[in-house]
N, CA, C and O of each residue as an XYZ file, in Angstrom:
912
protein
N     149.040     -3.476     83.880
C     150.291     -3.170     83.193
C     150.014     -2.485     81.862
O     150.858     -1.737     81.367
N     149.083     -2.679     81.397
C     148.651     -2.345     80.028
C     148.563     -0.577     80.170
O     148.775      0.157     79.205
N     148.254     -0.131     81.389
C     147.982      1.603     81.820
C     149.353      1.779     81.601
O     149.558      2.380     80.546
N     150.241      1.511     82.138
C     151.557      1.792     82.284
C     152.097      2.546     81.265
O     152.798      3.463     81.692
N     152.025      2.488     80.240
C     152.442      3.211     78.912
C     152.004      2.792     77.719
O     151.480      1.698     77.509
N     152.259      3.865     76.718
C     151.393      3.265     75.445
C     152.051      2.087     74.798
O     153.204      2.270     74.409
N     151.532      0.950     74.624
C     151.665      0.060     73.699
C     150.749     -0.507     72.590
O     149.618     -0.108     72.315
N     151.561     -1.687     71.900
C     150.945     -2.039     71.031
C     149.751     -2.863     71.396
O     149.903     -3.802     72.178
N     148.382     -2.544     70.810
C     147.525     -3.405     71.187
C     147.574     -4.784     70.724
O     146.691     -5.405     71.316
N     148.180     -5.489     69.974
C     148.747     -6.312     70.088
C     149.432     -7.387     71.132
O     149.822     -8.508     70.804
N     149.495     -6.853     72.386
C     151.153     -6.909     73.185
C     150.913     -8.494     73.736
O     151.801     -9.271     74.086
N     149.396     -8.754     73.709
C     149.569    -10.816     74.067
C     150.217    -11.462     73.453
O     150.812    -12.416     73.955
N     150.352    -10.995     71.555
C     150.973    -12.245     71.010
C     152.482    -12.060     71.487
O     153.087    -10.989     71.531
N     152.995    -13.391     71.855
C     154.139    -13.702     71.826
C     154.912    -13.725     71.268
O     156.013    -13.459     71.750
N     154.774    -14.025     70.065
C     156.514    -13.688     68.971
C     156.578    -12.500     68.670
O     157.294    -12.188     67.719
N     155.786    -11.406     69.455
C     156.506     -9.957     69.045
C     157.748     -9.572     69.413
O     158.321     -8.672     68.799
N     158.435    -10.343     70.683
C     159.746    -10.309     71.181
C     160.291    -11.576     71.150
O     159.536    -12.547     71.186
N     161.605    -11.728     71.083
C     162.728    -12.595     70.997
C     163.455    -12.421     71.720
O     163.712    -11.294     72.142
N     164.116    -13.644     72.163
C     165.243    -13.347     73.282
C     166.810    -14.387     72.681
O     166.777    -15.433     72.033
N     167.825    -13.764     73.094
C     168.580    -14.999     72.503
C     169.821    -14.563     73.960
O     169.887    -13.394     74.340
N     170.576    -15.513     74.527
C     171.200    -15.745     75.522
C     170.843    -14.481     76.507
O     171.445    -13.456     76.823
N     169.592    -15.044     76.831
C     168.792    -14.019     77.703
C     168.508    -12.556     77.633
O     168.066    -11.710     78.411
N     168.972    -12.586     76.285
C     168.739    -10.855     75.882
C     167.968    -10.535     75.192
O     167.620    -11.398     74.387
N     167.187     -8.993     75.090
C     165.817     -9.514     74.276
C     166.543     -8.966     72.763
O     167.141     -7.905     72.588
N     166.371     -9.663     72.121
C     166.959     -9.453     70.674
C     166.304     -9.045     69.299
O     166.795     -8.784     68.201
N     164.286     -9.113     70.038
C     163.866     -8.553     68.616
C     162.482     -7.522     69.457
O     161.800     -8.062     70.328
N     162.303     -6.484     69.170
C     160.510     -6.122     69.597
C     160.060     -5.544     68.666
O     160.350     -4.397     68.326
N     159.148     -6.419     68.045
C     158.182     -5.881     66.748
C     157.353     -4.407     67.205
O     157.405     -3.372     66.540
N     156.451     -4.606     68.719
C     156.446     -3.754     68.955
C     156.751     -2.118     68.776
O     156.084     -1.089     68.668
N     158.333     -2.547     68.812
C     158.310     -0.999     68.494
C     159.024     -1.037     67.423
O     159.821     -0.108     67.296
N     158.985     -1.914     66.513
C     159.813     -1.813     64.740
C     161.311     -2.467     65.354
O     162.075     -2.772     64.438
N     161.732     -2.672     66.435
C     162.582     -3.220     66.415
C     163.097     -4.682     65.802
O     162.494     -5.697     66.149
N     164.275     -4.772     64.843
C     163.827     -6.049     64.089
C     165.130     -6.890     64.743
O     164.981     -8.111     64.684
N     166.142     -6.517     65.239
C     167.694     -7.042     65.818
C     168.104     -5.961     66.941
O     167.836     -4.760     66.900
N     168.806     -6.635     67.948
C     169.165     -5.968     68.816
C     170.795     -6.676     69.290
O     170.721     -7.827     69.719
N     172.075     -6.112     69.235
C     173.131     -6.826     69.094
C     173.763     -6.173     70.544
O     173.473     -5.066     70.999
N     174.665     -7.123     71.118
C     174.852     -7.026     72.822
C     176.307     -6.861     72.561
O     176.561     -6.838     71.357
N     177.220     -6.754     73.261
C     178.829     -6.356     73.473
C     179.243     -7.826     74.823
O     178.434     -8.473     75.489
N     180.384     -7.899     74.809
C     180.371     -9.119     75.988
C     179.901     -8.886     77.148
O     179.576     -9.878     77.801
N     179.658     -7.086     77.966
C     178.928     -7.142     78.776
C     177.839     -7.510     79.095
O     177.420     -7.585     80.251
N     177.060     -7.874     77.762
C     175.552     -7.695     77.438
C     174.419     -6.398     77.524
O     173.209     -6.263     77.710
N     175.917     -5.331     77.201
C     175.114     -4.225     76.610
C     174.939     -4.317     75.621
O     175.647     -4.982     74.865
N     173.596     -3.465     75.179
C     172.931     -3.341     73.960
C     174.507     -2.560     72.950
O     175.004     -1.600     73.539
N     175.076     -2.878     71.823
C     175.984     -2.517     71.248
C     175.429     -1.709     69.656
O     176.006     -0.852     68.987
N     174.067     -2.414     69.428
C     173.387     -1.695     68.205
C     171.726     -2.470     68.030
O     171.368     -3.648     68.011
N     170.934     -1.071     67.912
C     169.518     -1.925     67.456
C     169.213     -0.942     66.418
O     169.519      0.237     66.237
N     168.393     -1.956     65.688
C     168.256     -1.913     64.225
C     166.760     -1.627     63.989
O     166.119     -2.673     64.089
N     166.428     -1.165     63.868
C     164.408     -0.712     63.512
C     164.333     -1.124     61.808
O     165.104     -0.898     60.875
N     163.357     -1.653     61.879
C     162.947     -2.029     60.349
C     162.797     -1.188     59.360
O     162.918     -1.750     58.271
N     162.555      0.078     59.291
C     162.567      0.910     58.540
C     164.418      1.262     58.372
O     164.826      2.168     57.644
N     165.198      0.504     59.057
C     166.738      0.690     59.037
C     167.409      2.010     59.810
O     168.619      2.227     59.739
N     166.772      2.607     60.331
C     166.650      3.201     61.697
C     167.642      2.467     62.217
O     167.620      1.241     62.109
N     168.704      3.160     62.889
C     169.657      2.748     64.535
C     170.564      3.196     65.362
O     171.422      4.028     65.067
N     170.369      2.479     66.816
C     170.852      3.653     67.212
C     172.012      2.779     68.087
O     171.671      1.710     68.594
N     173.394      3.278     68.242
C     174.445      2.573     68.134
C     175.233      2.792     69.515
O     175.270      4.007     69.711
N     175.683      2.307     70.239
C     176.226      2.848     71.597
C     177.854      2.317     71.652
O     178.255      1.256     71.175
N     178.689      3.347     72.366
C     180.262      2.876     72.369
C     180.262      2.806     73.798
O     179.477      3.296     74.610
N     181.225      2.150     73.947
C     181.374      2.092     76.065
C     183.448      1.652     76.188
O     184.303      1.329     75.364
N     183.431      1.883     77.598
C     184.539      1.976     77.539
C     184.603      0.527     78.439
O     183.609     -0.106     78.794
N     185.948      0.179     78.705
C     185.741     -1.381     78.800
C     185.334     -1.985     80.124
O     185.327     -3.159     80.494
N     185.056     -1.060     80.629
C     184.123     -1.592     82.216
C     182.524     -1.041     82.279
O     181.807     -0.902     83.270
N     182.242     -0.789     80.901
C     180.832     -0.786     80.569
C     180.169      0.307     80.660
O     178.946      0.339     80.523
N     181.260      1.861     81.027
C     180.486      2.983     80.995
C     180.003      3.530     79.701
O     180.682      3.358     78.688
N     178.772      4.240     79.660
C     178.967      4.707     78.245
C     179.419      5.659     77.572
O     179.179      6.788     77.999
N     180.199      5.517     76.336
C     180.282      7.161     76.114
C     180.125      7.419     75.049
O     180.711      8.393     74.577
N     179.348      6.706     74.345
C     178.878      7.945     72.938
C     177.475      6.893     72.654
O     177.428      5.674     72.822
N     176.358      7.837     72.159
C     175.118      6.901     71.378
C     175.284      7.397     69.919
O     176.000      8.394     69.817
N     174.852      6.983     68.958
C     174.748      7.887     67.568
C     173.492      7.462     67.553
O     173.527      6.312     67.991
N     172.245      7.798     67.252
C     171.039      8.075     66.121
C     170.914      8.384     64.997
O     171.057      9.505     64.511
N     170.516      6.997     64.264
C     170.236      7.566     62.902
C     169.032      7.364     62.534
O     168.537      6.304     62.917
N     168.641      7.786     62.148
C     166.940      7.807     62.286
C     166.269      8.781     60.692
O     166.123     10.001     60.610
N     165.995      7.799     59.676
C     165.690      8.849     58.831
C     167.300      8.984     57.631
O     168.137      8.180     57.222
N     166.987     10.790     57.413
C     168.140     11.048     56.750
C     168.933     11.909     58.200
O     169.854     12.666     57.893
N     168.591     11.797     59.678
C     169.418     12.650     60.716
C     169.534     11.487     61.292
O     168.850     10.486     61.510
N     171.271     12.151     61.603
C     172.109     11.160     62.463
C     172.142     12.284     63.611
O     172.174     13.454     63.230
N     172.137     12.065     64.736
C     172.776     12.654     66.099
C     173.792     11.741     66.789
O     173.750     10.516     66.675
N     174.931     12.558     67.688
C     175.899     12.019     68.148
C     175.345     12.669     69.971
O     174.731     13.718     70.167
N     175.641     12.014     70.682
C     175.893     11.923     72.106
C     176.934     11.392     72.763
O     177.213     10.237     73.085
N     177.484     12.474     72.914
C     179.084     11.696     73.950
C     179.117     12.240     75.270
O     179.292     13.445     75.449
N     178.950     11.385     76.259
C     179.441     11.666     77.475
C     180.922     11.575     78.028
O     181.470     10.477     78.125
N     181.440     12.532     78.320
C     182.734     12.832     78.983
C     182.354     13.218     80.485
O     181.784     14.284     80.717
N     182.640     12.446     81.352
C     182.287     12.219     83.002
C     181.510     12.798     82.730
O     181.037     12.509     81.631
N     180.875     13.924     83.460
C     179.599     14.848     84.126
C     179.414     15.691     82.548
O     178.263     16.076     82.342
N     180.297     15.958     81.596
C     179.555     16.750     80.632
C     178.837     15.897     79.491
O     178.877     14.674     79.354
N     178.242     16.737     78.788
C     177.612     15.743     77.938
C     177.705     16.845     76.464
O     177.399     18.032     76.575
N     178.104     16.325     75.302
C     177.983     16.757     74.104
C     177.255     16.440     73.470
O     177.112     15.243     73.718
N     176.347     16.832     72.424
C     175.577     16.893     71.482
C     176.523     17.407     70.069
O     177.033     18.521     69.946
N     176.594     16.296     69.084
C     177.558     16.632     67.966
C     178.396     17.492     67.900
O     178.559     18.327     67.010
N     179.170     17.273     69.168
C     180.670     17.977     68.902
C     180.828     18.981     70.175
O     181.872     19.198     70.790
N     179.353     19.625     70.458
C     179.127     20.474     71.037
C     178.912     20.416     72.910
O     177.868     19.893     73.301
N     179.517     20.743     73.560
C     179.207     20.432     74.828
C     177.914     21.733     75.283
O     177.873     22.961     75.202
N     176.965     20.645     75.780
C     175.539     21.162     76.503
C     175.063     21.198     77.385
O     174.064     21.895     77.564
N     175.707     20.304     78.464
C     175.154     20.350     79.437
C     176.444     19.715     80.660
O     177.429     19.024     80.403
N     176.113     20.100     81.624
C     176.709     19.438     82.980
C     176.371     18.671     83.972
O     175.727     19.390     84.735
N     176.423     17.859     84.300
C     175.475     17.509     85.339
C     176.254     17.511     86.488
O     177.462     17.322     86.634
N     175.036     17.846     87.581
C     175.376     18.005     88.979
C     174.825     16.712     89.894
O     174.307     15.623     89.645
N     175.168     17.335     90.908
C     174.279     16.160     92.097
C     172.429     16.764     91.982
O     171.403     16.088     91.910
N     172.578     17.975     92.000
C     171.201     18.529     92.068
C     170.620     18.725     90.866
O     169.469     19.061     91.146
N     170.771     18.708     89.354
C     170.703     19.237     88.486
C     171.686     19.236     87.256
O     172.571     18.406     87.044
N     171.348     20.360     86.466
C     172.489     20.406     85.575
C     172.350     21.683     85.236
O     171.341     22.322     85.535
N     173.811     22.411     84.273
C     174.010     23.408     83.596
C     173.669     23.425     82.243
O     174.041     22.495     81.527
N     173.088     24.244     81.842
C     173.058     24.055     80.240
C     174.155     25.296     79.769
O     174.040     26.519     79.851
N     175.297     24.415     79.227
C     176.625     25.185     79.165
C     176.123     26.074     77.991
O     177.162     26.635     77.645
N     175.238     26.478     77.265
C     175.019     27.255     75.856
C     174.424     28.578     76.732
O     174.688     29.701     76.302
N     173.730     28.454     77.794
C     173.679     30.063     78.362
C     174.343     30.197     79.779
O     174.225     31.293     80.328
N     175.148     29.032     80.544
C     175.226     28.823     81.334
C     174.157     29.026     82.411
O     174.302     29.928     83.236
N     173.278     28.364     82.431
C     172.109     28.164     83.412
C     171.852     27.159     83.920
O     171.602     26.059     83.425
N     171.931     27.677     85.508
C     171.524     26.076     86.635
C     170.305     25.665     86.323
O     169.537     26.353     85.651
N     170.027     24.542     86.771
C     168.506     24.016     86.659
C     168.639     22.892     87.692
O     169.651     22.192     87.684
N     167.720     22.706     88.524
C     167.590     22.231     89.786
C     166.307     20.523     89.351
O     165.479     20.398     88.449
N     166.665     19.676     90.311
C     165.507     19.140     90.109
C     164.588     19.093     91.602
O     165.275     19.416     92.570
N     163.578     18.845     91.828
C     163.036     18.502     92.761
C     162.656     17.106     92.738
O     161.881     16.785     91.837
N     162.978     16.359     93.408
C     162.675     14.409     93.676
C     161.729     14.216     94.778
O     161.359     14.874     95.750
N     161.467     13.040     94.252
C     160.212     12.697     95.091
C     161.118     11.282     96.428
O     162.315     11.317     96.141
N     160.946     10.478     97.332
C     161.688      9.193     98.221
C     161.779      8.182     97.380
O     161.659      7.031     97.798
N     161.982      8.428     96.193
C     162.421      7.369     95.392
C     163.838      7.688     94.230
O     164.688      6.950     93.735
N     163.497      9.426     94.116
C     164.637      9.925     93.807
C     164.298     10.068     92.191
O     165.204     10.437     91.444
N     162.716      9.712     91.552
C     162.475     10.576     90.596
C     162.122     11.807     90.459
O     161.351     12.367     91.238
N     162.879     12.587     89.024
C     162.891     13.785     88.983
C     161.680     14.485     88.507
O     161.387     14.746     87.341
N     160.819     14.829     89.917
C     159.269     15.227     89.518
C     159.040     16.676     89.099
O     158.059     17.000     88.430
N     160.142     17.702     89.585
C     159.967     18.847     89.689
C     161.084     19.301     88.278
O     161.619     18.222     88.022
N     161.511     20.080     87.543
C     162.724     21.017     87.214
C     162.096     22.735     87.014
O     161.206     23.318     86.395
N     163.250     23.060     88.011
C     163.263     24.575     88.167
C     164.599     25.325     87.538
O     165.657     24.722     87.363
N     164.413     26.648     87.240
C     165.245     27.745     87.444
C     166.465     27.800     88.711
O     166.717     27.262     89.790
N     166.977     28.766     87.842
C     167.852     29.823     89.382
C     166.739     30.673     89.975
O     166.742     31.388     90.977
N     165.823     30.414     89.125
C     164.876     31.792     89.887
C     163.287     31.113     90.700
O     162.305     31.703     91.149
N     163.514     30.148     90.639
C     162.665     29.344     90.921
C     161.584     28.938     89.900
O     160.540     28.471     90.353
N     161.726     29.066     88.601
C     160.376     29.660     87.664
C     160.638     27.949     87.397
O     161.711     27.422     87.104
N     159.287     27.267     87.600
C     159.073     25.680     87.300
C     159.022     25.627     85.743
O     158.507     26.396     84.932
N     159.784     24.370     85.577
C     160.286     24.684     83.815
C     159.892     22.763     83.336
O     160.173     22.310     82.227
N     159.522     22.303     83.954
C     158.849     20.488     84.011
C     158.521     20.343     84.716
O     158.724     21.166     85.608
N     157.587     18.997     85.031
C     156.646     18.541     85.765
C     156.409     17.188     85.038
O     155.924     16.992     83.924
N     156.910     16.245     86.021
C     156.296     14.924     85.643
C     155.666     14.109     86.372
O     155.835     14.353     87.567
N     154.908     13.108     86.134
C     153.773     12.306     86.813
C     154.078     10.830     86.233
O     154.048     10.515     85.043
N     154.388      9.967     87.361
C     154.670      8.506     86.651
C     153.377      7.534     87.011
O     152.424      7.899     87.700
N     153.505      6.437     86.507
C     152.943      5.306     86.834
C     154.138      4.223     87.540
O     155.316      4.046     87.233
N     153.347      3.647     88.530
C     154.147      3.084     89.649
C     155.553      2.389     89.093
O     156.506      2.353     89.871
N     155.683      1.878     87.852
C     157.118      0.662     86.878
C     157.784      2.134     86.375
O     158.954      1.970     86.028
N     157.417      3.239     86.279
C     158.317      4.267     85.431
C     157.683      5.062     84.444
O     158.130      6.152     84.086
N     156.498      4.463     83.927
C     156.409      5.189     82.690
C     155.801      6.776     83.051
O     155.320      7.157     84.118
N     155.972      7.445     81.950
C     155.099      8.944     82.642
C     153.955      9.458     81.901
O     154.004      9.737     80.703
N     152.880      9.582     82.671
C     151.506      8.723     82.297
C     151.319     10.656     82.156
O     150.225     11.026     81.729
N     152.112     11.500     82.425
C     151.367     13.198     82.649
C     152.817     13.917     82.874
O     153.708     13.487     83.606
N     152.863     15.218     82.010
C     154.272     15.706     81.665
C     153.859     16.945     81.215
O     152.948     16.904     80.387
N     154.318     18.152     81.562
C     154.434     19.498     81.319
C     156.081     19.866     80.999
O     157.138     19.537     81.536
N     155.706     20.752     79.800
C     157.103     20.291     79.372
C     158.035     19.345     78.964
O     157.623     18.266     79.390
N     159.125     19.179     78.331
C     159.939     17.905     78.163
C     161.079     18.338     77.637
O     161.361     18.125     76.457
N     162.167     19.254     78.790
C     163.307     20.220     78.400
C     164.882     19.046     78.671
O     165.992     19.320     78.216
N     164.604     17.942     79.393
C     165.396     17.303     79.648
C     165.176     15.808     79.790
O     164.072     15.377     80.123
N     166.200     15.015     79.546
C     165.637     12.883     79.405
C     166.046     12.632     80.706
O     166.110     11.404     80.739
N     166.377     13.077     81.857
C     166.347     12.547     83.364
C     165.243     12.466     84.098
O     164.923     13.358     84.883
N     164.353     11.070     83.857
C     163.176     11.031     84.410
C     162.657      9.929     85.892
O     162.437     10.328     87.036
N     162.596      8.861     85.510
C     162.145      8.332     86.820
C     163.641      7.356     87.249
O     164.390      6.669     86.555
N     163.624      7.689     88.707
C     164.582      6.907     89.418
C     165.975      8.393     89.372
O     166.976      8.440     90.087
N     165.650      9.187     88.547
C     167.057      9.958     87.974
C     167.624      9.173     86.739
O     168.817      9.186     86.437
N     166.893      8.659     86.225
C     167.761      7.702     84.934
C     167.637      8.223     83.724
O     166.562      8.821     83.768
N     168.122      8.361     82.606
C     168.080      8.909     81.111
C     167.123      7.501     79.915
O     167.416      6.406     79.434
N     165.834      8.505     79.914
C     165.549      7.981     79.328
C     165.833      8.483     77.704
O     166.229      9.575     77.295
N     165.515      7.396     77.048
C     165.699      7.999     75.191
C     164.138      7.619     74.566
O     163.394      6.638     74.530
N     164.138      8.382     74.316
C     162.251      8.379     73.701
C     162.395      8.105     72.005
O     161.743      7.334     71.300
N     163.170      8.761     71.747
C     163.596      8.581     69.958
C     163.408      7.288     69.291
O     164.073      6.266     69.456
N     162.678      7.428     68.725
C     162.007      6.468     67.958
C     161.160      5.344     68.223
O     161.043      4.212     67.755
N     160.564      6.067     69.187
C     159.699      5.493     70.316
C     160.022      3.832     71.130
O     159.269      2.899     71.410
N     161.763      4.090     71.344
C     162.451      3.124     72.118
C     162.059      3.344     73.426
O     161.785      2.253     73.926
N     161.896      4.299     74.252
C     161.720      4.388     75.475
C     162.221      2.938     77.039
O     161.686      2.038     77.685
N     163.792      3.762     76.861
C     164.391      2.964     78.006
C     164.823      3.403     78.617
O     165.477      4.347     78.171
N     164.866      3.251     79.652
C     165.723      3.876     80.648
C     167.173      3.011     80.702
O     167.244      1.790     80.561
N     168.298      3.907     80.937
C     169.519      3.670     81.029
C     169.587      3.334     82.471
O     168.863      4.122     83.081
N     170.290      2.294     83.448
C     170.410      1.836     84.571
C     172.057      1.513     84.764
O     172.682      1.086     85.735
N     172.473      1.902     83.425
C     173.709      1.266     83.639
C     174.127      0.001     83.483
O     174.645     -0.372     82.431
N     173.906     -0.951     84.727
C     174.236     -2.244     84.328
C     172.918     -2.636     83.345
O     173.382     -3.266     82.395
N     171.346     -2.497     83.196
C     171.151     -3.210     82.141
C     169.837     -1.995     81.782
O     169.748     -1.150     82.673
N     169.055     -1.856     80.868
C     168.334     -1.173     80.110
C     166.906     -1.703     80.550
O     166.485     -2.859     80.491
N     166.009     -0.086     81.193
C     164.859     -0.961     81.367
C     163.487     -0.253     80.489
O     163.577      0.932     80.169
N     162.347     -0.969     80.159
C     161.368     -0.982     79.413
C     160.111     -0.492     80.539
O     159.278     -1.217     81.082
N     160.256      0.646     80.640
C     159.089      0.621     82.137
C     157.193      0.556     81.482
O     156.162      0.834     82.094
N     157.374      0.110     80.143
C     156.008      0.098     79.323
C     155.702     -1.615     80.041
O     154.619     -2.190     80.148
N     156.621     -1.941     80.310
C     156.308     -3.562     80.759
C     156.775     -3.969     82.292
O     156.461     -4.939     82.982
N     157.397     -3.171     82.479
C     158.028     -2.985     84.084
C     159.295     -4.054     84.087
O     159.304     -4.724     85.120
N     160.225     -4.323     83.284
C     160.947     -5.513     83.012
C     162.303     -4.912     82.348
O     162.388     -4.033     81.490
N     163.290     -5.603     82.960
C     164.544     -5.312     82.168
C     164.955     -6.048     80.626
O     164.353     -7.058     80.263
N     165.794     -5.564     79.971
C     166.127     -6.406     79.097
C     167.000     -7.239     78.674
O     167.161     -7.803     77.592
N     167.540     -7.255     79.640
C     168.427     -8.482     79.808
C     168.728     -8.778     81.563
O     168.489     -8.051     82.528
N     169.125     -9.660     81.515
C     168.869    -11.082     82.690
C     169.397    -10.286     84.154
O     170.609    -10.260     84.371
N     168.597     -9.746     84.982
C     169.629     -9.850     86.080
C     170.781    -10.678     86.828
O     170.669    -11.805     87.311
N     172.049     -9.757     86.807
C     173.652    -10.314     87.520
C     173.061    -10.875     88.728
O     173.174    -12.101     88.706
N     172.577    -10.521     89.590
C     172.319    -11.074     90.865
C     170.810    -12.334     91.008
O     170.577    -12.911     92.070
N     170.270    -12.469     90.198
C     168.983    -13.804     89.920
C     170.004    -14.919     90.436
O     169.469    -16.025     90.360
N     170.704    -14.950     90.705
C     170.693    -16.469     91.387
C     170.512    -16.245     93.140
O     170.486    -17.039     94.080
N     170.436    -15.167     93.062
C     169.915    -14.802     94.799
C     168.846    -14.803     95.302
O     168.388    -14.723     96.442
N     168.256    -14.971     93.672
C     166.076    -14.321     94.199
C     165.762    -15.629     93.218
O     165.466    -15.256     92.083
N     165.758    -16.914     93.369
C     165.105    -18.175     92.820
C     163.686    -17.385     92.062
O     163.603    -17.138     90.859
N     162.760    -17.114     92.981
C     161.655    -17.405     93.114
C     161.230    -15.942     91.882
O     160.068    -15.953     91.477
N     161.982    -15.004     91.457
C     161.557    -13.646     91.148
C     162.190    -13.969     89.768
O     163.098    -14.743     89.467
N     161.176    -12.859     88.783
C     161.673    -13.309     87.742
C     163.103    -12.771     87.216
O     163.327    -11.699     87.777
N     163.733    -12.987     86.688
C     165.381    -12.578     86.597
C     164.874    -10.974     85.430
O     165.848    -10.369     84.982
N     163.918    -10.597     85.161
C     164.070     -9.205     84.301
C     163.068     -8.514     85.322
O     163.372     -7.330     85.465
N     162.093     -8.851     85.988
C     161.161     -7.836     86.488
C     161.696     -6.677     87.348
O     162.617     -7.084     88.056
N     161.575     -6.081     87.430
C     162.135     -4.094     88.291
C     161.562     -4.561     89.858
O     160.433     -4.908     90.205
N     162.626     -4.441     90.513
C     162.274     -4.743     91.767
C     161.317     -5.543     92.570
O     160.588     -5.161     93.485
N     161.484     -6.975     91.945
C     160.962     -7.719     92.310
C     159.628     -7.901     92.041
O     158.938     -8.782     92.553
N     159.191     -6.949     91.113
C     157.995     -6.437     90.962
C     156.805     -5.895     91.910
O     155.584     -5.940     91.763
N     157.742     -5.283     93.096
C     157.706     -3.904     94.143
C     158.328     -2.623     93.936
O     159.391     -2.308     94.471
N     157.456     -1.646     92.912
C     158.190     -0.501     92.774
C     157.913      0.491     93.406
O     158.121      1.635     93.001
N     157.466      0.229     94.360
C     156.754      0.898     95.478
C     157.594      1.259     96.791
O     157.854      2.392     97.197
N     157.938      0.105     97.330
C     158.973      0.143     98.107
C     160.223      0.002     98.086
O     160.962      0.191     99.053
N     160.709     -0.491     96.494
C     162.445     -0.464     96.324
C     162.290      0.164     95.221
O     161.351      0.468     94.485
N     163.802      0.346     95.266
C     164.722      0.704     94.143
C     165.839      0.174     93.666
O     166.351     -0.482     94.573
N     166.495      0.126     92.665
C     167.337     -0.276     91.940
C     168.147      0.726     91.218
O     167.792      0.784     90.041
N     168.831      1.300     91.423
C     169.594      2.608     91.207
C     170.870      1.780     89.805
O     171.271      2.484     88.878
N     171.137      0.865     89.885
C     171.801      0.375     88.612
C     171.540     -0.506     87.901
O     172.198     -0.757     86.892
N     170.331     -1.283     88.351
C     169.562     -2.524     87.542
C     170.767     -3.772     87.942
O     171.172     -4.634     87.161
N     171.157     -3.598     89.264
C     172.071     -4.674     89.567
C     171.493     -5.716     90.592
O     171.326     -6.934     90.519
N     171.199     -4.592     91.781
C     170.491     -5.247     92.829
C     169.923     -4.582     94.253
O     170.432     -3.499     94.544
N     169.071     -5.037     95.034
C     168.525     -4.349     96.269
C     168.013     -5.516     97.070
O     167.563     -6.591     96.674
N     168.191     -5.043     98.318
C     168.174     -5.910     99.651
C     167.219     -5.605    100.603
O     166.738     -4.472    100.573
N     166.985     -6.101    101.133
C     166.140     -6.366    103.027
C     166.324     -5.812    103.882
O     166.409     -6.816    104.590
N     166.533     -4.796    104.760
C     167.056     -4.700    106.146
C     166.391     -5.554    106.795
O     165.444     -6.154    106.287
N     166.847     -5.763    108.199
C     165.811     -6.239    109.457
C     164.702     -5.829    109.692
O     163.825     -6.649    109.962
N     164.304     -3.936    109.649
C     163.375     -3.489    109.756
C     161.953     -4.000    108.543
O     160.756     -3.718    108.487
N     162.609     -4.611    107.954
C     161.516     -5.023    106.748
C     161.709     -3.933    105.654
O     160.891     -4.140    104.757
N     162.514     -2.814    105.389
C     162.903     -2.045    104.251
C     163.701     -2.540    103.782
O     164.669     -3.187    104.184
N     162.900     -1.925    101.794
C     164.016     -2.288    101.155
C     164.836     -1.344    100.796
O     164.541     -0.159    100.953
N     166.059     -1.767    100.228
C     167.095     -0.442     99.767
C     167.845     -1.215     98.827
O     167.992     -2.432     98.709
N     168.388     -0.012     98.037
C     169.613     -1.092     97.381
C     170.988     -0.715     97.592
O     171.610      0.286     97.948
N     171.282     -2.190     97.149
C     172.775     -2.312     97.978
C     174.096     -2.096     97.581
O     174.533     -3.194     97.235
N     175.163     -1.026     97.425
C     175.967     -1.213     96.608
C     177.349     -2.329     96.615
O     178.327     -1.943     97.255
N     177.423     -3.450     96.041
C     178.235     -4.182     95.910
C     179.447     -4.243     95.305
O     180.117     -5.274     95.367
């Protein structure tokens, strides 16, 4: 796990993270000193010790639609409106099933996915390869050419800024430096035996988790996940 992504060499001691009603609420690790949840138990604001933060709004069934970053003396705004996405004020991009537009020259951009549905390839209209990423088996991306867009493993948005690195899942936020969510899986009372934060059971090989909610068994012995 330690290959997986860069961390702190540190990462045995234990009080570098905190948890409080199953949420992780502090990671020294990465300067994080508070991390504050909304009744969904989304992350609602985290706080970096240098006073760094980055702040999220959602609408009341937990979609998101705006992050702010403040980081420093720069603040950035991110608002998602369905499929578009703004950057301080400004709309930039579109997203598709295949890709997205970058509405400032209007240009398609394609991804290519791998049977898990991370985005390994991004191309042109013209085919001209414009990224390239390489993961380690939990998410992290261990080899990267380019870095024109945050839709990386699974198709999920990661945020790298301020060296938070999570992936957005929707229902809960994951840490693929540790292969673990950060707050409690909705469905753990179904899997006793598994730990209620680990990423697919801690099989990322053969499942997926497309919302950090849940995934199932067939008969054939595959897994998939299930939408409920």
């Amino acid at each position: 796990m330690f290959n997986n992504a860069p961390f702190n060499k540190n990462f045995f001691t234990v009080w570098l993270t905190t948890y409080d009603n199953g949420n992780l609420a502090q990671d020294l690790n990465k300067g994080i000193e508070d991390i504050q949840y909304n009744c969904l138990n989304l992350p609602r604001l985290i706080k970096f010790k240098d006073q760094s933060t980055i702040t999220y709004t959602y609408a009341a069934d937990g979609t998101k639609l705006r992050v702010e970053h403040k980081i420093g003396n720069s603040t950035t705004r991110t608002t998602y409106c369905s499929n578009v996405i703004y950057e301080d004020g400004t709309a930039k991009c579109l997203l598709t099933e295949e890709g997205y537009v970058s509405l400032d020259g209007r240009e398609y951009h394609y991804y290519l996915k791998d049977h898990q549905g991370n985005n390994r390839v991004l191309v042109n209209k013209n085919g001209g390869v414009e990224e390239i990423n390489h993961y380690y088996p939990f998410g992290g991306v261990f080899a990267s050419e380019e870095n024109v867009q945050p839709y990386k493993y699974n198709g999920k948005e990661l945020d790298a800024k301020k060296g938070l690195n999570w992936y957005d899942y929707g229902v809960r936020q994951y840490d693929a430096a540790l292969g673990i969510f950060t707050t409690v899986d909705p469905s753990s009372e179904k899997y006793y035996p598994t730990s209620p934060y680990v990423y697919c059971g801690g099989d990322p090989i053969n499942r997926i988790d497309p919302t950090g909610a849940d995934w199932y068994k067939d008969s054939d012995g595959n897994y998939h996940w299930a939408e409920r």
